[in-house]
Structures are given as structure tokens and as C-alpha cells.
mmCIF entry with sequence, helices, sheets and N, C-alpha, C, O atoms, coordinates in Angstrom:
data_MODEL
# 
_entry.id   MODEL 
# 
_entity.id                         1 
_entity.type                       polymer 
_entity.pdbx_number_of_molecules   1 
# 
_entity_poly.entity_id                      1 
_entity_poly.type                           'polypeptide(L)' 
_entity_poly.nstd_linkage                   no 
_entity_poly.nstd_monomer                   no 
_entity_poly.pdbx_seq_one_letter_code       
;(UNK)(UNK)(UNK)(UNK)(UNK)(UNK)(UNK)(UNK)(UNK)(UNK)(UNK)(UNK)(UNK)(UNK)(UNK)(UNK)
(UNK)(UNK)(UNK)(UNK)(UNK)(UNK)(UNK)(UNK)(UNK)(UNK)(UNK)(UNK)(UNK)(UNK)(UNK)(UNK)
(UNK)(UNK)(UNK)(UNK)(UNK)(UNK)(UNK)(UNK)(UNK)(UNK)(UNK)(UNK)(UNK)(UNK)(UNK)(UNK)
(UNK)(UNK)(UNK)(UNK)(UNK)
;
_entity_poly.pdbx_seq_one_letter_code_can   XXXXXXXXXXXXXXXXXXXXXXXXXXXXXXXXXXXXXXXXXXXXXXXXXXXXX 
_entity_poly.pdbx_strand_id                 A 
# 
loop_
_entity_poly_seq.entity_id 
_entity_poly_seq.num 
_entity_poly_seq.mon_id 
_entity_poly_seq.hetero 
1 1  UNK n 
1 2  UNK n 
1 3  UNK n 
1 4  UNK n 
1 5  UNK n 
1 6  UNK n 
1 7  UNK n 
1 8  UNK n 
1 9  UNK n 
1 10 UNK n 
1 11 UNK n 
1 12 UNK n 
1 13 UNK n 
1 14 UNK n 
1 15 UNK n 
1 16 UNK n 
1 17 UNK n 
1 18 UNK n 
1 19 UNK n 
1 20 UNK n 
1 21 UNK n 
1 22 UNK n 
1 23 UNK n 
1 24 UNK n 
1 25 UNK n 
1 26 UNK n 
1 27 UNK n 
1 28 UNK n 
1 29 UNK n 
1 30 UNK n 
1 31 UNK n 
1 32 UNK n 
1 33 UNK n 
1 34 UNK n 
1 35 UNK n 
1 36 UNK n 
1 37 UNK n 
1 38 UNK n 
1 39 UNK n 
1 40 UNK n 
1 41 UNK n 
1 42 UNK n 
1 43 UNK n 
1 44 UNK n 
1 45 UNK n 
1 46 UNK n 
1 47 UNK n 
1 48 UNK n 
1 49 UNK n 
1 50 UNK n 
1 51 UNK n 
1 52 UNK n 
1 53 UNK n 
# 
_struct_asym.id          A 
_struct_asym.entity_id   1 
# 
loop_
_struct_conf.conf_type_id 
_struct_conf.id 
_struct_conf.pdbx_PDB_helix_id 
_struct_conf.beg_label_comp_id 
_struct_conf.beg_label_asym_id 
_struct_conf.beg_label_seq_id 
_struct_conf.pdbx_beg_PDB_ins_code 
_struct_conf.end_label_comp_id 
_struct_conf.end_label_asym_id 
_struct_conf.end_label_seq_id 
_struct_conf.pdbx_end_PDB_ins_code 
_struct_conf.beg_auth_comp_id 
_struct_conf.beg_auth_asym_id 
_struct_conf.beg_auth_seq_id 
_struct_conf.end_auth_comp_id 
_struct_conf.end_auth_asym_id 
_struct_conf.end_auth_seq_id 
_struct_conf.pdbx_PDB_helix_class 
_struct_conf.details 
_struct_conf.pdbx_PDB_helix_length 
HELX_P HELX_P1 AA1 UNK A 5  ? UNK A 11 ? UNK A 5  UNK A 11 1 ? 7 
HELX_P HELX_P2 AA2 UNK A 17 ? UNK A 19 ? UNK A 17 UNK A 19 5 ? 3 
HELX_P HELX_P3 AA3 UNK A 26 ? UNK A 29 ? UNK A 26 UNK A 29 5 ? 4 
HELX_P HELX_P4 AA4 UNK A 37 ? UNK A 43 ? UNK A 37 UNK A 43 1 ? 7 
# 
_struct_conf_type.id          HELX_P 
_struct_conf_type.criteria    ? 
_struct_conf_type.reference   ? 
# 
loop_
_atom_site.group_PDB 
_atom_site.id 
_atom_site.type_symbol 
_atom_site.label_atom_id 
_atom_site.label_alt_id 
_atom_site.label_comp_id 
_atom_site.label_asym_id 
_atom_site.label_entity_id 
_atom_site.label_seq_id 
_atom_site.pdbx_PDB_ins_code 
_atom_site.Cartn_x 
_atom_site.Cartn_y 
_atom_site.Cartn_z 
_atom_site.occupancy 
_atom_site.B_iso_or_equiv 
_atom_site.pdbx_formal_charge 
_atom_site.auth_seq_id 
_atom_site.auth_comp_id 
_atom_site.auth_asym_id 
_atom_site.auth_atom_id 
_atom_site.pdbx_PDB_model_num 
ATOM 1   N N  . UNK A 1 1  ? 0.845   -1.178  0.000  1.00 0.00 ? 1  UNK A N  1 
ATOM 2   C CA . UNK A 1 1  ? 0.000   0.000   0.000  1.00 0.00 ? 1  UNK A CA 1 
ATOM 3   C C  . UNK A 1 1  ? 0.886   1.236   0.000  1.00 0.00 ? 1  UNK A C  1 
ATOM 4   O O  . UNK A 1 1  ? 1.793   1.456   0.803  1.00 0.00 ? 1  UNK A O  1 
ATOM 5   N N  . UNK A 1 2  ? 0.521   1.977   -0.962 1.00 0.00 ? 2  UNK A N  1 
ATOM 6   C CA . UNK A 1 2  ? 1.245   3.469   -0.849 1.00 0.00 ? 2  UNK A CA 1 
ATOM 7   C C  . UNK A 1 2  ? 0.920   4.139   0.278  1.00 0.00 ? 2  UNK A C  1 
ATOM 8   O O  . UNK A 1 2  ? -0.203  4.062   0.777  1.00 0.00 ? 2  UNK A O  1 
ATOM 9   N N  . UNK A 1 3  ? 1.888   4.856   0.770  1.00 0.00 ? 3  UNK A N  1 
ATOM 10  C CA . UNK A 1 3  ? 2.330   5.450   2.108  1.00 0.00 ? 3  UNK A CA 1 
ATOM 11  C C  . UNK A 1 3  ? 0.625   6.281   2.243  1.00 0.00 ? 3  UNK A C  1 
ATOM 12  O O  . UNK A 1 3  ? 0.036   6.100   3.309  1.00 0.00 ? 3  UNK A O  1 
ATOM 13  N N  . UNK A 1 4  ? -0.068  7.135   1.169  1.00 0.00 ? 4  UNK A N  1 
ATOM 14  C CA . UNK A 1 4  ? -0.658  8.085   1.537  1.00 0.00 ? 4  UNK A CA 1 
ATOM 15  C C  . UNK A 1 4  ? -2.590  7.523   0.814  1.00 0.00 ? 4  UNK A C  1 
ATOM 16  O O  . UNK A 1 4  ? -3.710  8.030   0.752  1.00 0.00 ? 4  UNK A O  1 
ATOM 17  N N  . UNK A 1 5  ? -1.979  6.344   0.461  1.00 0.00 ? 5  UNK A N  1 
ATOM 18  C CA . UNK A 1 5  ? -3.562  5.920   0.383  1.00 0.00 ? 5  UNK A CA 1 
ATOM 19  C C  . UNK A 1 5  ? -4.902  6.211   1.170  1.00 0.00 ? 5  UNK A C  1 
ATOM 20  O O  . UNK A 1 5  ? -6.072  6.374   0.822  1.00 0.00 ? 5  UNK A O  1 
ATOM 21  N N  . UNK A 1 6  ? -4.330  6.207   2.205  1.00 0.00 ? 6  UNK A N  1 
ATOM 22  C CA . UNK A 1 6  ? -5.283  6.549   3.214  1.00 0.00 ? 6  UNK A CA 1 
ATOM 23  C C  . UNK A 1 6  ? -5.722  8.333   2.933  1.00 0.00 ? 6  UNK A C  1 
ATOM 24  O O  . UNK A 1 6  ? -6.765  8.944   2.705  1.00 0.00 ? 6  UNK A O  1 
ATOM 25  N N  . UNK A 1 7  ? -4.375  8.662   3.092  1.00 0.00 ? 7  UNK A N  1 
ATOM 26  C CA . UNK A 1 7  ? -4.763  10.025  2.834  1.00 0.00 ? 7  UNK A CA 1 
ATOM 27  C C  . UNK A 1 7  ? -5.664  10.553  1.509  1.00 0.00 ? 7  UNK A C  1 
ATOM 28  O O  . UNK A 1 7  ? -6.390  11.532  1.684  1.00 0.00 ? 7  UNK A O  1 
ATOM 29  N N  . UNK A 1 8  ? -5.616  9.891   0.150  1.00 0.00 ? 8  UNK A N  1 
ATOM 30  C CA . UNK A 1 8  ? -6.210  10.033  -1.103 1.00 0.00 ? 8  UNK A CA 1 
ATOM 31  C C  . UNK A 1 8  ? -7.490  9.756   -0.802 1.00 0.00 ? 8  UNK A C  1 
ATOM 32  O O  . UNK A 1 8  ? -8.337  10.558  -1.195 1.00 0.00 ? 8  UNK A O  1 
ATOM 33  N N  . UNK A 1 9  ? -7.888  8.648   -0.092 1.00 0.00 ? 9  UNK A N  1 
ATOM 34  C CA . UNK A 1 9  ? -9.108  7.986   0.265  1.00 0.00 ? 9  UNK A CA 1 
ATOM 35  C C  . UNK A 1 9  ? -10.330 8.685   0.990  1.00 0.00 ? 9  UNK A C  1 
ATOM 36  O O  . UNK A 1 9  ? -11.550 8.542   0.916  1.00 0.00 ? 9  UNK A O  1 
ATOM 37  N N  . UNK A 1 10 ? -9.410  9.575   1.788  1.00 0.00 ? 10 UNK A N  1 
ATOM 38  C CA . UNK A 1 10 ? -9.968  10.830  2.691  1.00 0.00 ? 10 UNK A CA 1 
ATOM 39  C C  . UNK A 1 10 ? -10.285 11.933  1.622  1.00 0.00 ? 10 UNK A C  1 
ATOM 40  O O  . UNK A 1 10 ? -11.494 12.046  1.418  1.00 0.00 ? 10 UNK A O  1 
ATOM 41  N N  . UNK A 1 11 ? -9.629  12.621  1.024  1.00 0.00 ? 11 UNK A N  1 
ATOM 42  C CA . UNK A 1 11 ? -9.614  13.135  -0.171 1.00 0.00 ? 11 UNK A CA 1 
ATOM 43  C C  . UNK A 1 11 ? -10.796 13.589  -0.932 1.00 0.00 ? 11 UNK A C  1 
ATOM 44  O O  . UNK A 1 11 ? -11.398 14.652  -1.087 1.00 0.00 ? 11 UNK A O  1 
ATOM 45  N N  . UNK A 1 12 ? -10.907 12.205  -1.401 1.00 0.00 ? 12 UNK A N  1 
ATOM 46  C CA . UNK A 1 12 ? -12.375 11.513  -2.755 1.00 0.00 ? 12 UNK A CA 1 
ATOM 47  C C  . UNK A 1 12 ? -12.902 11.174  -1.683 1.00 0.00 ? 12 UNK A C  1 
ATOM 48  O O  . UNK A 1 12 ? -12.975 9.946   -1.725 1.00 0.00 ? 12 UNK A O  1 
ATOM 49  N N  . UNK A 1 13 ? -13.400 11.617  -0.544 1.00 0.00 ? 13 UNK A N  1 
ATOM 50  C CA . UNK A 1 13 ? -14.188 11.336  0.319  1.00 0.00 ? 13 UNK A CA 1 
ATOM 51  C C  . UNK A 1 13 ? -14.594 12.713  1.303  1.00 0.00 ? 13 UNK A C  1 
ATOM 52  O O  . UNK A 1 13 ? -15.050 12.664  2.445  1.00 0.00 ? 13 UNK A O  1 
ATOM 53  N N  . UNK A 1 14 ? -14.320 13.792  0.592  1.00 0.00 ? 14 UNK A N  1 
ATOM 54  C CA . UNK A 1 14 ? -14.862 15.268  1.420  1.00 0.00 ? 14 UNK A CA 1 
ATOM 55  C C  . UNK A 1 14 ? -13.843 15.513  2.157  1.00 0.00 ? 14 UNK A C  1 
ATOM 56  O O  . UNK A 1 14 ? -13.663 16.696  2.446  1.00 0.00 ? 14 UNK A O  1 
ATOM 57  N N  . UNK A 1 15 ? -12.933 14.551  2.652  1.00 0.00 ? 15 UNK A N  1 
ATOM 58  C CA . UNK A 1 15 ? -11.906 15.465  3.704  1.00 0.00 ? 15 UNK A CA 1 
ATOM 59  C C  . UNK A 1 15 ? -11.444 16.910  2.860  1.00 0.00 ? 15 UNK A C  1 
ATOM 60  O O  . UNK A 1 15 ? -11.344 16.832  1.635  1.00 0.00 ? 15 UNK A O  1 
ATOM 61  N N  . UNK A 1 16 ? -11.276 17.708  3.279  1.00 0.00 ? 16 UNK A N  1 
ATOM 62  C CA . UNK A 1 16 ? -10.204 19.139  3.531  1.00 0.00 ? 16 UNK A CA 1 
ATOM 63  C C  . UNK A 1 16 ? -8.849  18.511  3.314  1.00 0.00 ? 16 UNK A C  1 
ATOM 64  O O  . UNK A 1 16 ? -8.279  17.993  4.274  1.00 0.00 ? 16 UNK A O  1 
ATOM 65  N N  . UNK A 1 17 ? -8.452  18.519  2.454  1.00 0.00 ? 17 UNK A N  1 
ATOM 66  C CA . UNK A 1 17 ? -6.855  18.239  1.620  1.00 0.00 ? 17 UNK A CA 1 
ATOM 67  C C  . UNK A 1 17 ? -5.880  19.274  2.383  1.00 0.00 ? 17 UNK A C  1 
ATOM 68  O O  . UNK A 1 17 ? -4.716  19.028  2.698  1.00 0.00 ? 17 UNK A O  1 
ATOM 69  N N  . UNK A 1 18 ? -6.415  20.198  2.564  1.00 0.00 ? 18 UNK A N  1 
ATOM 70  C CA . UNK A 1 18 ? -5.747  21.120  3.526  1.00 0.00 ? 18 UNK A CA 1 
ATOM 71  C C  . UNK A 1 18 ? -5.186  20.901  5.082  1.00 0.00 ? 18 UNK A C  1 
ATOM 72  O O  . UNK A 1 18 ? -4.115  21.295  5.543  1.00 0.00 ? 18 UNK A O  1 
ATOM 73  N N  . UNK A 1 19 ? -6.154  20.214  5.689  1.00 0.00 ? 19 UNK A N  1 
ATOM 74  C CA . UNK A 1 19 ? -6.356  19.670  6.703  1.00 0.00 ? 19 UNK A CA 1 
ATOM 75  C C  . UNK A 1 19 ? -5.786  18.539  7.030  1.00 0.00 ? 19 UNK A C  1 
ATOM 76  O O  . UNK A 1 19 ? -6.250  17.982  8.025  1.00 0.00 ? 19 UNK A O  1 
ATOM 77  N N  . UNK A 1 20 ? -4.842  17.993  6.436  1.00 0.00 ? 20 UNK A N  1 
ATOM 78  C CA . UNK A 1 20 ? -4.814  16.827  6.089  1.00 0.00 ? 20 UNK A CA 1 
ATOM 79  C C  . UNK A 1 20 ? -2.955  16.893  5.549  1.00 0.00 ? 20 UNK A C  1 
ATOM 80  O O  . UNK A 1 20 ? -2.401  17.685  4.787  1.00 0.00 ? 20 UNK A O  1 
ATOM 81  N N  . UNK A 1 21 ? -2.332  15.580  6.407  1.00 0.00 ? 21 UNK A N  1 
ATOM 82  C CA . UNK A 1 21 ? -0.745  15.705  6.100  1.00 0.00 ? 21 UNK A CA 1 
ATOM 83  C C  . UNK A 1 21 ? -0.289  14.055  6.354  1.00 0.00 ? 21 UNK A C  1 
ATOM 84  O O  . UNK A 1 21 ? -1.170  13.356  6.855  1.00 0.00 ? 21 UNK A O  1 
ATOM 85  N N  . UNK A 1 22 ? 0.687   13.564  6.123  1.00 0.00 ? 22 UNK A N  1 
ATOM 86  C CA . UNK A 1 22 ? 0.532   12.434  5.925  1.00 0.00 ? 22 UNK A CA 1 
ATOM 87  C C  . UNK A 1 22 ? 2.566   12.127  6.238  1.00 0.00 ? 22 UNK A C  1 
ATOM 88  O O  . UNK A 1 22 ? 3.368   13.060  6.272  1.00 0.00 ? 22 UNK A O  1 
ATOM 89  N N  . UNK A 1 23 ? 2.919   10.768  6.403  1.00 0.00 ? 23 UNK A N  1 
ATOM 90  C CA . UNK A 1 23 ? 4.205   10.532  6.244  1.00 0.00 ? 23 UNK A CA 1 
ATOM 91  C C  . UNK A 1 23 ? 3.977   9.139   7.004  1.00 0.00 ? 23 UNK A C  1 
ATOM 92  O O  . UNK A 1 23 ? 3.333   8.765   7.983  1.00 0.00 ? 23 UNK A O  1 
ATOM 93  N N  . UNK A 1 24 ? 5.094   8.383   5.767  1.00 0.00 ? 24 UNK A N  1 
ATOM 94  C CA . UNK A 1 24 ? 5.266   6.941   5.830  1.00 0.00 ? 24 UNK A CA 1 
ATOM 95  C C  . UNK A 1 24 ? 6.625   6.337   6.622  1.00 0.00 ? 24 UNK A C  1 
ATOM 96  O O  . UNK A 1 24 ? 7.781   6.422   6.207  1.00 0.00 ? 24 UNK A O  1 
ATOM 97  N N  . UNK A 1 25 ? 6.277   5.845   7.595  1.00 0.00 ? 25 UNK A N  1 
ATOM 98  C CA . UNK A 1 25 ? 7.952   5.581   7.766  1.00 0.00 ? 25 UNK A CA 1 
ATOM 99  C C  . UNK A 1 25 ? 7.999   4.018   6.910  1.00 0.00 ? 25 UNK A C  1 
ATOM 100 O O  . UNK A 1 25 ? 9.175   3.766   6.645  1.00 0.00 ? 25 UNK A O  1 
ATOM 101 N N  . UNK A 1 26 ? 7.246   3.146   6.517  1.00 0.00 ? 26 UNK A N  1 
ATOM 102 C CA . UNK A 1 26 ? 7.850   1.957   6.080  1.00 0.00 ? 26 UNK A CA 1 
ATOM 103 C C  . UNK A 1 26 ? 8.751   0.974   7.173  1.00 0.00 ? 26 UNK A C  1 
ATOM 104 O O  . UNK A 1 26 ? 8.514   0.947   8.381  1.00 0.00 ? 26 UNK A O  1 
ATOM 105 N N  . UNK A 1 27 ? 9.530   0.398   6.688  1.00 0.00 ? 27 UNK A N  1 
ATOM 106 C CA . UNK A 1 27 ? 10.574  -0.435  7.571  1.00 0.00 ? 27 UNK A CA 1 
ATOM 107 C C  . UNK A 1 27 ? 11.285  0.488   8.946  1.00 0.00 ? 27 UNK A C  1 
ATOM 108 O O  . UNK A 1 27 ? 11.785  -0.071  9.923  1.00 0.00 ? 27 UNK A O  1 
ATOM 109 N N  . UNK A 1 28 ? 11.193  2.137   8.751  1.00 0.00 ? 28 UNK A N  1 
ATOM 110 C CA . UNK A 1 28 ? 11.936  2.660   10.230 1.00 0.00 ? 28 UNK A CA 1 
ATOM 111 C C  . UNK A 1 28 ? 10.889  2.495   11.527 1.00 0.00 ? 28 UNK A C  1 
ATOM 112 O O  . UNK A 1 28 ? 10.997  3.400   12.355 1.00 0.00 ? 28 UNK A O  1 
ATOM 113 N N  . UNK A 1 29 ? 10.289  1.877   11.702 1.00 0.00 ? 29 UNK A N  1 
ATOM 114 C CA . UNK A 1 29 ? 9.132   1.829   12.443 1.00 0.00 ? 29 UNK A CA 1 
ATOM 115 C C  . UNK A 1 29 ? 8.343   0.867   13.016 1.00 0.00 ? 29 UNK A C  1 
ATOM 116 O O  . UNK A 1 29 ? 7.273   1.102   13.576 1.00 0.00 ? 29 UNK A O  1 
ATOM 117 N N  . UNK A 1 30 ? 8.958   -0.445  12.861 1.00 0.00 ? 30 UNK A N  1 
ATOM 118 C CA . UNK A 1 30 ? 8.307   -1.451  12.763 1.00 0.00 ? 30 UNK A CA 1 
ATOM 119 C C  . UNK A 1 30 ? 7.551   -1.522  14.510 1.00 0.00 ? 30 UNK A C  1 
ATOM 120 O O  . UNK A 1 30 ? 8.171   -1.015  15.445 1.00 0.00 ? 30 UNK A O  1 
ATOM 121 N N  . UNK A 1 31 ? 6.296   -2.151  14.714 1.00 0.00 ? 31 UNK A N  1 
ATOM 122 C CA . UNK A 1 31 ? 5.989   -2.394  15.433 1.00 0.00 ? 31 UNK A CA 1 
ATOM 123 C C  . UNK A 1 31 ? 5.846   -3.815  16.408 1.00 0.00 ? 31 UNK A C  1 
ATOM 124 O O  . UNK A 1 31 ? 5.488   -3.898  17.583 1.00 0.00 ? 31 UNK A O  1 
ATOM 125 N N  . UNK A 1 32 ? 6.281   -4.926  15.420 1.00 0.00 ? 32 UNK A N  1 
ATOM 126 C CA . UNK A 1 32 ? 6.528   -6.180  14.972 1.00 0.00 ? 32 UNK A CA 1 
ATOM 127 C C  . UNK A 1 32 ? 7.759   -6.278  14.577 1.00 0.00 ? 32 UNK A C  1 
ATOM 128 O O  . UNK A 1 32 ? 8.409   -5.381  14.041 1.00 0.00 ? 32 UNK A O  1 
ATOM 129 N N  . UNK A 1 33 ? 8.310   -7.948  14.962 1.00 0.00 ? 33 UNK A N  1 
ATOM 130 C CA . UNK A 1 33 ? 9.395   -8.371  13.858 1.00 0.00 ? 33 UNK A CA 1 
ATOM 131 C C  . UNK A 1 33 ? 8.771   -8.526  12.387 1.00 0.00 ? 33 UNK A C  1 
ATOM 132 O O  . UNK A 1 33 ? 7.599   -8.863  12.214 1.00 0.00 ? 33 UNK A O  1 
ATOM 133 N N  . UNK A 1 34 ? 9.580   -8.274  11.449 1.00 0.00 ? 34 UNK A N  1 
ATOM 134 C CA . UNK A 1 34 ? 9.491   -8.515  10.585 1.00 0.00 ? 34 UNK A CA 1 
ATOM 135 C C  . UNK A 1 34 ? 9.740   -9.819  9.428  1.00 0.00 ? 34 UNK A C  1 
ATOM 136 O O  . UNK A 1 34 ? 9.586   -9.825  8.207  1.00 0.00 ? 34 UNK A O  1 
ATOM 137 N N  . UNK A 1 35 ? 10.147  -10.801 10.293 1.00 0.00 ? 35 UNK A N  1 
ATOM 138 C CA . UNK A 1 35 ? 10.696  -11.986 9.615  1.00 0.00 ? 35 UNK A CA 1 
ATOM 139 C C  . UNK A 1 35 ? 9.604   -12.486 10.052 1.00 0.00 ? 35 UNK A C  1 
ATOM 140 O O  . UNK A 1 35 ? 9.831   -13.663 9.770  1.00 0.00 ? 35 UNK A O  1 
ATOM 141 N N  . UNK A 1 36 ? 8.253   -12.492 10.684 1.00 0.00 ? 36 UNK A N  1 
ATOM 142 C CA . UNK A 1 36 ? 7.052   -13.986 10.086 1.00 0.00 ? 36 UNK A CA 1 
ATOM 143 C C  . UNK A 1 36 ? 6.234   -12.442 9.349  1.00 0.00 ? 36 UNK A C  1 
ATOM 144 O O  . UNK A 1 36 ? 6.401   -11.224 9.301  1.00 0.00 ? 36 UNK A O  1 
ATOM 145 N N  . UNK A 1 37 ? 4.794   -14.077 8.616  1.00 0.00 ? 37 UNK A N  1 
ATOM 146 C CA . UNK A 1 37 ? 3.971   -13.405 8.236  1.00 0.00 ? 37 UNK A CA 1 
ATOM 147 C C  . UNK A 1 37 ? 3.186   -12.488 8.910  1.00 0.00 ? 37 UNK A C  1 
ATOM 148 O O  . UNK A 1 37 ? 2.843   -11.480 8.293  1.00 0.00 ? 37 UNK A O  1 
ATOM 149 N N  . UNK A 1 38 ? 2.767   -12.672 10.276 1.00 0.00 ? 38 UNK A N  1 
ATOM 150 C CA . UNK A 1 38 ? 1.814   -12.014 11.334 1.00 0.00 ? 38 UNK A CA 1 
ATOM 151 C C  . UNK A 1 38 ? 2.068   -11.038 11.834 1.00 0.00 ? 38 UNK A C  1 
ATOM 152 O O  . UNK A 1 38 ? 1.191   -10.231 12.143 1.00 0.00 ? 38 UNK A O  1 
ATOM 153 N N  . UNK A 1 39 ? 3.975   -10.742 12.164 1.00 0.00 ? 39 UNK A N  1 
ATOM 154 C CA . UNK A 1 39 ? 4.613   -9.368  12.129 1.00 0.00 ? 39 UNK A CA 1 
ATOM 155 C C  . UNK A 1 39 ? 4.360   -8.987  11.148 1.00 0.00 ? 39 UNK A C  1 
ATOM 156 O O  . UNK A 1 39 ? 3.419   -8.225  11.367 1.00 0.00 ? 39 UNK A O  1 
ATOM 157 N N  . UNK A 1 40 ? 4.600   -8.983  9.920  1.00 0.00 ? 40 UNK A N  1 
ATOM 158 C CA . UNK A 1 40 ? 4.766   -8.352  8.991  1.00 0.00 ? 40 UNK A CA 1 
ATOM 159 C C  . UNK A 1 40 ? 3.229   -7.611  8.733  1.00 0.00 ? 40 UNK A C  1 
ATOM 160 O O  . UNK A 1 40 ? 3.171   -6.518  8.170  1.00 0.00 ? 40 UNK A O  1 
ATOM 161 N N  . UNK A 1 41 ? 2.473   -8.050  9.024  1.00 0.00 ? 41 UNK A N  1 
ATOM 162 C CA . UNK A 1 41 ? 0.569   -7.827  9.079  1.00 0.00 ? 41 UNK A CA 1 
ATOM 163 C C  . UNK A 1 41 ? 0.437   -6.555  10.165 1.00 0.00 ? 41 UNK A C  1 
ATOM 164 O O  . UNK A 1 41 ? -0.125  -5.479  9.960  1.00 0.00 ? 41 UNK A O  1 
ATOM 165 N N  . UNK A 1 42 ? 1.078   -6.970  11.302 1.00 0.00 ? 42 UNK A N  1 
ATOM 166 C CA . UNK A 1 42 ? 0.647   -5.860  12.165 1.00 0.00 ? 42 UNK A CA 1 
ATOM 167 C C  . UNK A 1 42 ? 1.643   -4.560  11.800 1.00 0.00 ? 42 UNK A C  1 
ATOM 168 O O  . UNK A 1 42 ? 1.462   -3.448  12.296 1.00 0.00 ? 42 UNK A O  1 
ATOM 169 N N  . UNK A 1 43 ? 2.573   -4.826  10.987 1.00 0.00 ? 43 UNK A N  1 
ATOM 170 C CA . UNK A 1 43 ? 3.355   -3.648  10.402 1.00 0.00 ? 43 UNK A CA 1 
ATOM 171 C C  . UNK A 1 43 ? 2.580   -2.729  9.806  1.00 0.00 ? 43 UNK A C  1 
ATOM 172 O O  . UNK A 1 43 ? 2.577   -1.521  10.046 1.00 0.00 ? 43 UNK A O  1 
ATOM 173 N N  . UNK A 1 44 ? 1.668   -3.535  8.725  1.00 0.00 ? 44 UNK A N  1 
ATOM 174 C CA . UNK A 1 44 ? 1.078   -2.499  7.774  1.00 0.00 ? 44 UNK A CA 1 
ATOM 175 C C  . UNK A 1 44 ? -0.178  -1.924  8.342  1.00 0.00 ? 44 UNK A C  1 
ATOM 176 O O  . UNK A 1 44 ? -1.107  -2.722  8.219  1.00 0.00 ? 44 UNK A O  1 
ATOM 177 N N  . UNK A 1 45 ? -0.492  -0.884  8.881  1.00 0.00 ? 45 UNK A N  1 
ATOM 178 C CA . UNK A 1 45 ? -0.954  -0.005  9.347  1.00 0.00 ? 45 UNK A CA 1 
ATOM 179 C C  . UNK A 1 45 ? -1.130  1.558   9.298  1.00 0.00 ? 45 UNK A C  1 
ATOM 180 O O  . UNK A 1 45 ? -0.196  1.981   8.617  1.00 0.00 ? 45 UNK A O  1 
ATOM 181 N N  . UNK A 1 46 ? -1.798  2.438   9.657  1.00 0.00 ? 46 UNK A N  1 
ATOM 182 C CA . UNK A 1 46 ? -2.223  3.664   9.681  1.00 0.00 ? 46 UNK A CA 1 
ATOM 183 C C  . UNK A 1 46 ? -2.670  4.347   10.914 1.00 0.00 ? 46 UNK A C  1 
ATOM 184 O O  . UNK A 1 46 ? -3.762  4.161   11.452 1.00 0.00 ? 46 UNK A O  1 
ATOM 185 N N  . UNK A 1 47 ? -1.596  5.279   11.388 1.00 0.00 ? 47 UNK A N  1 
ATOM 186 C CA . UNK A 1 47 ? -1.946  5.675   12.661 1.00 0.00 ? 47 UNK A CA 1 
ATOM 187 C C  . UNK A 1 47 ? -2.098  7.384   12.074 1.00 0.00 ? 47 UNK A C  1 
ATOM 188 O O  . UNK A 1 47 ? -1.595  7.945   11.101 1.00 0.00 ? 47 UNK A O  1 
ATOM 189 N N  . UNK A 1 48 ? -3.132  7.925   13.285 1.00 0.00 ? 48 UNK A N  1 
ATOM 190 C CA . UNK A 1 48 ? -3.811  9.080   13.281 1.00 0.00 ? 48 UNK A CA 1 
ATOM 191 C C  . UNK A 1 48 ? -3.794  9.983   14.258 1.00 0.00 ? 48 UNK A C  1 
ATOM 192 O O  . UNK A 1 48 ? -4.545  9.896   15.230 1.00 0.00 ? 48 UNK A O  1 
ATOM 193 N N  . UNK A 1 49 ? -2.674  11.228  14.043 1.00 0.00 ? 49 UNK A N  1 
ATOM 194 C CA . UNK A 1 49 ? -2.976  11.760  15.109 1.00 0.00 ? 49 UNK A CA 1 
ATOM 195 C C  . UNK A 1 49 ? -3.850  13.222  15.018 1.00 0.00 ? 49 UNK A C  1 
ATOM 196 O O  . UNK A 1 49 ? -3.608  14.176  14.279 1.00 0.00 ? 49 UNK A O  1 
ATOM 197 N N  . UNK A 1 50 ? -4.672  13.113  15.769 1.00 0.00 ? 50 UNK A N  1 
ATOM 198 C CA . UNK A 1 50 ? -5.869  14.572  15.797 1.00 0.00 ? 50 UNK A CA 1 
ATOM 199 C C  . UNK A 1 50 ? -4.620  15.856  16.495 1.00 0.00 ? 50 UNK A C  1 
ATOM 200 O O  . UNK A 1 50 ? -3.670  15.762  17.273 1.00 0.00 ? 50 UNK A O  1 
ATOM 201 N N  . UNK A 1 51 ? -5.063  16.660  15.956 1.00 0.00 ? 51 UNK A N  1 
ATOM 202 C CA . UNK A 1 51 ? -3.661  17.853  16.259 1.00 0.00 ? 51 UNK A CA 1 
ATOM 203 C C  . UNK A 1 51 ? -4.674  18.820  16.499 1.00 0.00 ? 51 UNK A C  1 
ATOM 204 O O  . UNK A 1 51 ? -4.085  19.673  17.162 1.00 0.00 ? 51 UNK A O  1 
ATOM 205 N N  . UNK A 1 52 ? -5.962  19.226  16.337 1.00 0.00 ? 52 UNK A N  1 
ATOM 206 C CA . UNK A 1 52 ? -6.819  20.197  16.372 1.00 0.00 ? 52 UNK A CA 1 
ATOM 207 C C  . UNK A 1 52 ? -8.310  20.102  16.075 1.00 0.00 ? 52 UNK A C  1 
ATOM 208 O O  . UNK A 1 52 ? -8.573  19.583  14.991 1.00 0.00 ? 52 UNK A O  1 
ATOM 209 N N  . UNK A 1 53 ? -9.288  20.480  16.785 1.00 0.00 ? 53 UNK A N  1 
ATOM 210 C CA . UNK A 1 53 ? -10.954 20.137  16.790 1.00 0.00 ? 53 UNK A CA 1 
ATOM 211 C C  . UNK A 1 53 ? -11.231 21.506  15.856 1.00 0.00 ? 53 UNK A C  1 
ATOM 212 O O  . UNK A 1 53 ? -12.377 21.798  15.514 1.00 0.00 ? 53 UNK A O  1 
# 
């Protein structure tokens, strides 16, 4: 999955493009090992942080 899919998705979906910022770390970040399949699953993910109401 591209880093900002999520973000495009929001996009074509009414979000404020403005409002809206995005960054992938990929492999610097892992939350999991990466050598099984099930790490590698909980790697790929999308976290969200609210910065302002």
C-alpha cells in the first residue's frame, strides 16, 4: 500500500486536503518483527494523530 492511500481515500471522500498531512515511515518503524507473516501484518498499518478540533 502506498504510504498516503489513506490520505487520497480521505480526499475523494470530502476530507479538507488542507487539513490533512501524511508521512510513511515503512521499515523505520516497525511495530513487529518482521521476519514472520503475522509481524509483517501488524506492520502495515495507519496511525492518526488529531492535532486540532
Amino acid at each position: 500500500m502506498e504510504p498516503n492511500a489513506v490520505y487520497e481515500y480521505l480526499v475523494k471522500n470530502s476530507i479538507n486536503a488542507k487539513k490533512l498531512t501524511f508521512k510513511g515511515f515503512g521499515a523505520s518503524k516497525p511495530i513487529a518483527d518482521n521476519k514472520s507473516e503475522s509481524g509483517r501484518k501488524n506492520n502495515r498499518r495507519t496511525s492518526f494523530v488529531i492535532t486540532k478540533i
